[in-house]
BAMI-600520 format. One line per 3 residues: their letters; for each residue x, y, z of N, C-alpha, C, O. Coordinates in steps of 0.2 Angstrom, whole numbers, plus 5000, padded with zeros to 4 digits. Layout:
N
a = X Y Z X Y Z X Y Z X Y Z; ...
// end
This chain:
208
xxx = 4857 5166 5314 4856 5159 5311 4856 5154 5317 4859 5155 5322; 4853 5149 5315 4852 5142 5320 4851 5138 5320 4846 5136 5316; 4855 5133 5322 4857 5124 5319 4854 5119 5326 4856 5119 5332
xxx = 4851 5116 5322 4847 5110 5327 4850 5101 5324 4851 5099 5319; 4851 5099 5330 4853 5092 5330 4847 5089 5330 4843 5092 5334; 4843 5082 5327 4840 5077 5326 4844 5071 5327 4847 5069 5322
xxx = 4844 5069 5330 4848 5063 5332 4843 5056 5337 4837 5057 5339; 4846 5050 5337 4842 5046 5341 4843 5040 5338 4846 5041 5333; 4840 5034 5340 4841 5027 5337 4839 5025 5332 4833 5026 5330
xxx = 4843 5022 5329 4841 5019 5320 4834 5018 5321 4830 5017 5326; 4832 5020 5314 4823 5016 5314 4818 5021 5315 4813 5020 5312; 4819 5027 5321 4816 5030 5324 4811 5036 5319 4805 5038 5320
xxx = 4816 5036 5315 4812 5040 5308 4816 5046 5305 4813 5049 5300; 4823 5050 5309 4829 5054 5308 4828 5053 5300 4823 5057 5298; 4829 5050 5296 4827 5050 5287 4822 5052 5285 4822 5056 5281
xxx = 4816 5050 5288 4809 5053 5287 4808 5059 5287 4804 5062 5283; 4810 5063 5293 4809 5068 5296 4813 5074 5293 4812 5080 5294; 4818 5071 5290 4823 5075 5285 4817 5075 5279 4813 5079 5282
xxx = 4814 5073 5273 4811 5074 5271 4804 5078 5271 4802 5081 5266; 4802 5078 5277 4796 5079 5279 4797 5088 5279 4793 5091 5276; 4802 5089 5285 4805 5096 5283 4805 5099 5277 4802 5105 5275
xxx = 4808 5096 5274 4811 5097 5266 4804 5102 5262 4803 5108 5261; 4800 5094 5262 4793 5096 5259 4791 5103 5263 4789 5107 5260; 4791 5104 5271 4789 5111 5273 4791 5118 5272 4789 5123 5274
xxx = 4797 5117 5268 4805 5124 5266 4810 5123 5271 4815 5127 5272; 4809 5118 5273 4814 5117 5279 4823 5115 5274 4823 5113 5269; 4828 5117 5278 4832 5116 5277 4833 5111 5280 4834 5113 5286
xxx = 4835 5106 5280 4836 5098 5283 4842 5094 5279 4842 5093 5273; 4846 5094 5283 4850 5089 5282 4852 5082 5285 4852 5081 5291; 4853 5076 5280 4853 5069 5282 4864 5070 5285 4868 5073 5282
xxx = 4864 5068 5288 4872 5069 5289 4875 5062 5286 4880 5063 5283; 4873 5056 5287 4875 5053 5277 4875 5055 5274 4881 5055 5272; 4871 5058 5271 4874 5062 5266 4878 5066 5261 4880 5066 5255
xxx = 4878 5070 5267 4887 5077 5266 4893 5073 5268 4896 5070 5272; 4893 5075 5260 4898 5072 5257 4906 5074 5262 4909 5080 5262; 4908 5069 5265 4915 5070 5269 4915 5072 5277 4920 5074 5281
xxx = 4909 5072 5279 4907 5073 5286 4906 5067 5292 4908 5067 5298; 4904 5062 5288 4902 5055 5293 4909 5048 5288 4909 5047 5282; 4911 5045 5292 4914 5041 5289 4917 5035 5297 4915 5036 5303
xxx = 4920 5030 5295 4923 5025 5299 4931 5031 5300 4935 5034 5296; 4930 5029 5308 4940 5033 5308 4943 5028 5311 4940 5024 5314; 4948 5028 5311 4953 5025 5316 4957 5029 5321 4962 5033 5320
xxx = 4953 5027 5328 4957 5030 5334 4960 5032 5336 4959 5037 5340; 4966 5029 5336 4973 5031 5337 4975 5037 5331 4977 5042 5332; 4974 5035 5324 4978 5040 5320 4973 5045 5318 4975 5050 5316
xxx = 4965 5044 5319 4961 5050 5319 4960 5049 5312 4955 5052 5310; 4965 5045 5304 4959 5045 5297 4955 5038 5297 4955 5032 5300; 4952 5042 5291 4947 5040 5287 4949 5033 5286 4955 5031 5284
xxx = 4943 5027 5287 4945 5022 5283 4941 5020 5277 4935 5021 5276; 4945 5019 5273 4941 5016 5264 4937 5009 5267 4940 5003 5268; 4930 5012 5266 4928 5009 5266 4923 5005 5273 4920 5009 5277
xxx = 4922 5001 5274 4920 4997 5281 4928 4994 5285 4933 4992 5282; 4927 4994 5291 4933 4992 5294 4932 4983 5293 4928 4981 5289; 4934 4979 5297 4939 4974 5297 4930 4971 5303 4929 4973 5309
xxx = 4927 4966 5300 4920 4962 5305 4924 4958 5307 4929 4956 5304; 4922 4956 5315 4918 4961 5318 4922 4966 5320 4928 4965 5323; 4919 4973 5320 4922 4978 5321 4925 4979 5330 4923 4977 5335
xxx = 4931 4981 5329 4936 4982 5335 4932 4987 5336 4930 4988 5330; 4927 4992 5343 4927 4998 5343 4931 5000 5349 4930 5006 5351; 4936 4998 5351 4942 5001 5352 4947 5005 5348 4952 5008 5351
xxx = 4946 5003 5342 4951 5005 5336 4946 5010 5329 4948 5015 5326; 4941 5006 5331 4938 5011 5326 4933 5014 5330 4932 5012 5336; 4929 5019 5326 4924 5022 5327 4918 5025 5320 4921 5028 5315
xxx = 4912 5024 5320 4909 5030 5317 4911 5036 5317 4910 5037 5324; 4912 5041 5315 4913 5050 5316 4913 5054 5311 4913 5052 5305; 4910 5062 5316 4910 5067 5310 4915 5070 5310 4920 5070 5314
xxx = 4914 5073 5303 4924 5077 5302 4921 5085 5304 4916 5088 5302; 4927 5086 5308 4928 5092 5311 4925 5099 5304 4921 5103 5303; 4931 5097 5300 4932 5102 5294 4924 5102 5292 4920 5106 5293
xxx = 4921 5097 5288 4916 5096 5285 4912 5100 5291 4910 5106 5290; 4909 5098 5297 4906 5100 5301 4905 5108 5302 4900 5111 5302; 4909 5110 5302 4911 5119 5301 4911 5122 5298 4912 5128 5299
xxx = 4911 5118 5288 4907 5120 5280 4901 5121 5282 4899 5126 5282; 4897 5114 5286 4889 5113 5288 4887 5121 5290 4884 5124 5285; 4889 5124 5295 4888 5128 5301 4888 5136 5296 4885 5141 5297
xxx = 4893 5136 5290 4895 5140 5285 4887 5143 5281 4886 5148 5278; 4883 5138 5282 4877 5139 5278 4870 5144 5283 4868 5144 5289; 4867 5148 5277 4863 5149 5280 4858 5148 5284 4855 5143 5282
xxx = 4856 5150 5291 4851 5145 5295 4844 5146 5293 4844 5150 5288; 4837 5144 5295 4841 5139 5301 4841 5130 5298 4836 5127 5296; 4847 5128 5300 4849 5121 5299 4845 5117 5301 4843 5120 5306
xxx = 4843 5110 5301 4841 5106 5303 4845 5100 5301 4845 5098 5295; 4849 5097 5307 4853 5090 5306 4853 5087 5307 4854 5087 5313; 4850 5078 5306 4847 5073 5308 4852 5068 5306 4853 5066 5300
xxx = 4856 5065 5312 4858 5058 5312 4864 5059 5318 4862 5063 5323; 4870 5055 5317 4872 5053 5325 4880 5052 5323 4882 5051 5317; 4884 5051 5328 4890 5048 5329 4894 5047 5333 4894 5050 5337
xxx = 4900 5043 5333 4903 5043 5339 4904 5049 5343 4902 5050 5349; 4907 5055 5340 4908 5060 5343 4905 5065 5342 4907 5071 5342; 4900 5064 5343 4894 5069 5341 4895 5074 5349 4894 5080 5348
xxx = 4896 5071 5354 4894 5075 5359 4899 5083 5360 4898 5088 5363; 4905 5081 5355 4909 5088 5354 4907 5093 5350 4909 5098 5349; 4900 5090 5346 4897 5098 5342 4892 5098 5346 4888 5102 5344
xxx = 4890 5096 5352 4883 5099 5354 4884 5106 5357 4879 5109 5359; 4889 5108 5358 4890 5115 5359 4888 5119 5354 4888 5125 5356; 4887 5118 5348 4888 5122 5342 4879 5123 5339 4878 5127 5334
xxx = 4875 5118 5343 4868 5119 5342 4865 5123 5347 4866 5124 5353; 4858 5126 5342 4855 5130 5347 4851 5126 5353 4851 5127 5359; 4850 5120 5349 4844 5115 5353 4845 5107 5349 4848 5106 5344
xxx = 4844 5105 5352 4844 5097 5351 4836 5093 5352 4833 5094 5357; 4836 5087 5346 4830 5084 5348 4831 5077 5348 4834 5073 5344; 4829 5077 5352 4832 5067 5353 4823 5063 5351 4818 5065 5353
xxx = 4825 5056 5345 4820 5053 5345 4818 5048 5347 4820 5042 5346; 4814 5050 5352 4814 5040 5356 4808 5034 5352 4804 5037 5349; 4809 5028 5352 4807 5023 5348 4801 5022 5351 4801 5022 5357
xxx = 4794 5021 5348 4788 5021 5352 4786 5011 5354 4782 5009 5357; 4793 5008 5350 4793 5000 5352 4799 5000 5347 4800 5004 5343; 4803 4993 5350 4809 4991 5346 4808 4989 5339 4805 4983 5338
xxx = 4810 4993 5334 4810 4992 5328 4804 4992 5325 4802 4988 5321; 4803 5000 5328 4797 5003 5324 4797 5004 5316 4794 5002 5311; 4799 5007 5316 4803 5011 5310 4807 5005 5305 4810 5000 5308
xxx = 4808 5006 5300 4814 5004 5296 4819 5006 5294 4819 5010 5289; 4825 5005 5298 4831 5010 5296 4833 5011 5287 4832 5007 5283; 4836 5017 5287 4836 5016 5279 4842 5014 5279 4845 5013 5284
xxx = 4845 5011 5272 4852 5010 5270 4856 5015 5271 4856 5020 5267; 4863 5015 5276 4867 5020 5275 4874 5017 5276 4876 5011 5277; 4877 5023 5276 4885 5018 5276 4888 5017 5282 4893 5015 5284
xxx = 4882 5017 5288 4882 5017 5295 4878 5010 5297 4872 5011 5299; 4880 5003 5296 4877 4998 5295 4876 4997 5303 4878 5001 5307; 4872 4989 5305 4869 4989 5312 4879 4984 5312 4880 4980 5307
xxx = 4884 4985 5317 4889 4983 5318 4888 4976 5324 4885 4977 5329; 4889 4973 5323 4891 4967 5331 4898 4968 5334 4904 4969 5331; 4897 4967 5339 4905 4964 5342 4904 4956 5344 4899 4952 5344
xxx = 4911 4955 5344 4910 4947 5346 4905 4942 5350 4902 4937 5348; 4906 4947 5356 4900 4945 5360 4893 4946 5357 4889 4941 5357; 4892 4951 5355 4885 4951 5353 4883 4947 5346 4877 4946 5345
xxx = 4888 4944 5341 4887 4940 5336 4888 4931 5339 4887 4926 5337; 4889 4932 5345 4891 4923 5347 4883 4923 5350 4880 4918 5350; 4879 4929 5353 4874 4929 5357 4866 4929 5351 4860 4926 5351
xxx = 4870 4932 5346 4864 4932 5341 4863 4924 5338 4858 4922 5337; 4870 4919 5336 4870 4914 5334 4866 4910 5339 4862 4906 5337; 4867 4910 5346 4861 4907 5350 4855 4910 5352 4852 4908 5357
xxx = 4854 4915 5349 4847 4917 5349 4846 4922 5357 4841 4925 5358; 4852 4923 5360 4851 4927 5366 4851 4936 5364 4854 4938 5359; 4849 4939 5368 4851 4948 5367 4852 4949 5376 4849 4946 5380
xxx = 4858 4953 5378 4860 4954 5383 4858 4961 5384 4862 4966 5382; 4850 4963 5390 4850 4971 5387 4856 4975 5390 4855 4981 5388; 4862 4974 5393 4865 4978 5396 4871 4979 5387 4875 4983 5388
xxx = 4870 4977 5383 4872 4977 5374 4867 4983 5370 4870 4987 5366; 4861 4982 5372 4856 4987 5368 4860 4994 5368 4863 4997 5373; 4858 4995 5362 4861 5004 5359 4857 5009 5365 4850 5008 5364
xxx = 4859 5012 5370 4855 5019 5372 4853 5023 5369 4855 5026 5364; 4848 5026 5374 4843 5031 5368 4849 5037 5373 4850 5037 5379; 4849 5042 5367 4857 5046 5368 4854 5051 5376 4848 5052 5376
xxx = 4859 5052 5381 4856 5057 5385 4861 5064 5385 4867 5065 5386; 4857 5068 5383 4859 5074 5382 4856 5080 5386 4850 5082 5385; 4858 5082 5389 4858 5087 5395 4853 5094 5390 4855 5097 5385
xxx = 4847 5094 5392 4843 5100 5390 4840 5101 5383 4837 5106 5380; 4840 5092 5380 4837 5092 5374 4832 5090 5374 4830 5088 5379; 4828 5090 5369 4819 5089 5369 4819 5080 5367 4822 5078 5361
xxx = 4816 5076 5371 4814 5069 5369 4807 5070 5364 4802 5072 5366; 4808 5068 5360 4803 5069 5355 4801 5061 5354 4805 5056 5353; 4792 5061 5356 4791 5052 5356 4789 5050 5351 4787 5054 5347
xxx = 4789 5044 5350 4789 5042 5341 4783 5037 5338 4783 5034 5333; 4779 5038 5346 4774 5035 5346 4766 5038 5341 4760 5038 5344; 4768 5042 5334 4765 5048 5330 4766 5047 5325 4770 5043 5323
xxx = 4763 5051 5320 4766 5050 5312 4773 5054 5313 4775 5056 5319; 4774 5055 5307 4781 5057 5305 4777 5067 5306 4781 5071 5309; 4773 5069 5304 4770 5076 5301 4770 5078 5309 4773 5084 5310
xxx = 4768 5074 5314 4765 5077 5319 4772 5078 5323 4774 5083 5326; 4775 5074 5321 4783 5075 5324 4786 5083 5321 4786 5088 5324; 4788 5082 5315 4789 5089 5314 4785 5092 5314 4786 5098 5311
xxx = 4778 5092 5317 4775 5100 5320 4778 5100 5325 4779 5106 5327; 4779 5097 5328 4782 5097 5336 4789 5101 5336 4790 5106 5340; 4793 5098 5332 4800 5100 5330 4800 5107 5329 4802 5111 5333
xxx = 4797 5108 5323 4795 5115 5320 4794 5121 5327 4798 5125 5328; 4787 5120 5331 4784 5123 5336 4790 5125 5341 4790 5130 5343; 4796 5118 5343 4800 5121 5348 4806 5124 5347 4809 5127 5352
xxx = 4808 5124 5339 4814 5128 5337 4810 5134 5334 4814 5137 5330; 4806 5136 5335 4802 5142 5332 4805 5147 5338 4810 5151 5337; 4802 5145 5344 4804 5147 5350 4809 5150 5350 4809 5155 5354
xxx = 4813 5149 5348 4821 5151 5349 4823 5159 5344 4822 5161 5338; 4826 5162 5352 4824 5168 5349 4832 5171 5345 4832 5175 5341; 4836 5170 5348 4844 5169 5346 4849 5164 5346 4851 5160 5350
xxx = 4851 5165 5341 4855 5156 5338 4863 5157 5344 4867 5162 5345; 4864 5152 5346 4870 5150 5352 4875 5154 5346 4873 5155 5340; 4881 5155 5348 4888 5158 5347 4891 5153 5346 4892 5150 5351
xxx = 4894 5151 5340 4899 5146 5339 4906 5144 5344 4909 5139 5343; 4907 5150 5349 4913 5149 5353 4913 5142 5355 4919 5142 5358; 4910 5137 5356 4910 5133 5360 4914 5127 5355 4917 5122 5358
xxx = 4914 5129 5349 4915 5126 5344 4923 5127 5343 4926 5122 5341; 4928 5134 5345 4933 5133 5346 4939 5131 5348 4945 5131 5346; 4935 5127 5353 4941 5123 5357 4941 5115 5355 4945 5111 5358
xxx = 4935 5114 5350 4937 5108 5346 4940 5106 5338 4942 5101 5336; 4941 5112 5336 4943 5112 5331 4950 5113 5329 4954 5111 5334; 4954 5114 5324 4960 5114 5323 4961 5120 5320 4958 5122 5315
xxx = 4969 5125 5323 4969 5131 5322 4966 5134 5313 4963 5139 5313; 4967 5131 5308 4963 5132 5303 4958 5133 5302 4956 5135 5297; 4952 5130 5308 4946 5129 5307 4945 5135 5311 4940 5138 5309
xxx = 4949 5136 5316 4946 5142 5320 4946 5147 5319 4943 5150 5322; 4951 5150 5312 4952 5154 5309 4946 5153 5306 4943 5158 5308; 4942 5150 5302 4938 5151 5300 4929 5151 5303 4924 5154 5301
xxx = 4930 5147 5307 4925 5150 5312 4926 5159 5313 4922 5163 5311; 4930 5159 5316 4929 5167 5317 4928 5172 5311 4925 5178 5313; 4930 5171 5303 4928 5175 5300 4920 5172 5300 4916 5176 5298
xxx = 4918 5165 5301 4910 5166 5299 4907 5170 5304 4904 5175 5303; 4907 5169 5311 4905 5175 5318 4906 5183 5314 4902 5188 5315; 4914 5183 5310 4913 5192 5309 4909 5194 5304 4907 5199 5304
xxx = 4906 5188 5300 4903 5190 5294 4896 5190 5297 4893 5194 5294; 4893 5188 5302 4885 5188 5306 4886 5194 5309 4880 5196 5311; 4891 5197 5311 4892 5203 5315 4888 5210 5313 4891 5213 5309
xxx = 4881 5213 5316 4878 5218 5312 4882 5223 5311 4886 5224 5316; 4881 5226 5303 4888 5233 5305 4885 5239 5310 4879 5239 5313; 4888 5241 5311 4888 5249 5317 4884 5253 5311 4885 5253 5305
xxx = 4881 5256 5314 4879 5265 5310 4888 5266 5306 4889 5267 5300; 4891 5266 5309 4898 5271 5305 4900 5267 5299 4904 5270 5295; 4898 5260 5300 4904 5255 5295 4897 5255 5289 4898 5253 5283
x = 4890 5257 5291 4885 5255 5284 4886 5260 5279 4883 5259 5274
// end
């Protein structure tokens, strides 16, 4: 089995590209979506907050994030997965994909972000900057750098993209080993990671 991250800047088409799949048999998942995976957390105590935090938001205190537990149901499914969207701590599952595609914007605000419970946030400074009409680019959201992922440009339809998508997770000839996944989890989770590995384990001639 094999799970691929979609990830990249609002607007870029991660939403479209979920559907686009869909229509081709693709197994695609929007990570808004899955229900208990993406939510606002609080820092310090690591839960969930109801609802939006406190505008404008501290991001010292909060964060967007995925839930560990929920993310390791996702991984429980047959492959191969495709996961499109993002989050604070997204760089602690990138061990757990075979491949990753980052979508670069072909112009600022090409796309139109869809509505999700990941709204566009300001900090102070960038809400006093927009009230006078300035943007600070050293403020602008980066497009994510991820060591060894495919930059997919987005200067194309949505179709030509997931042929692109399609075409380089095709390539892949063995889905990565969840171990990487281990040492972010919580002993409950690990426990259960290891039976999803014994359950992918081909039986021997003696045990069929």
């Amino acid at each position: 089995m094999a799970y691929f991250l979609i990830t990249g800047l609002g607007g870029t088409g991660k939403s479209a590209l979920v559907y686009e799949l869909r229509k081709r048999g693709r197994k695609a998942v929007d990570a808004d979506d899955v229900r208990g995976l993406s939510s606002w957390k609080n820092i310090k105590t690591g839960e969930a907050v109801d609802g939006m935090p406190p505008q404008p938001i501290d991001f010292t205190k909060y964060r967007f994030a995925w839930d560990e537990e929920a993310m390791l149901a996702l991984f429980g499914q047959k492959g191969p997965v495709y996961l499109c969207g993002g989050a604070w701590n997204a760089r602690a599952f990138y061990p757990c994909f075979e491949h990753i595609f980052v979508l670069a914007p072909d112009k600022p605000s090409a796309r139109k972000p869809k509505a999700s419970k990941k709204p566009q946030v300001l900090t102070k400074k960038q809400i006093e900057q927009k009230k006078l009409g300035k943007t600070d680019p050293a403020l602008a959201e980066p497009l994510p750098n991820i060591p060894g992922a495919s930059i997919i440009q987005g200067a194309r339809s949505i179709p030509e993209i997931a042929d692109e998508v399609l075409a380089k997770s095709s390539r892949v000839l063995s889905p990565r080993s969840m171990r990487g996944f281990l040492r972010l989890v919580r002993p409950k989770a690990v426990r259960l990671v290891k039976k999803l590995e014994a359950r992918r384990m081909p039986r021997t001639a003696s045990g069929a």
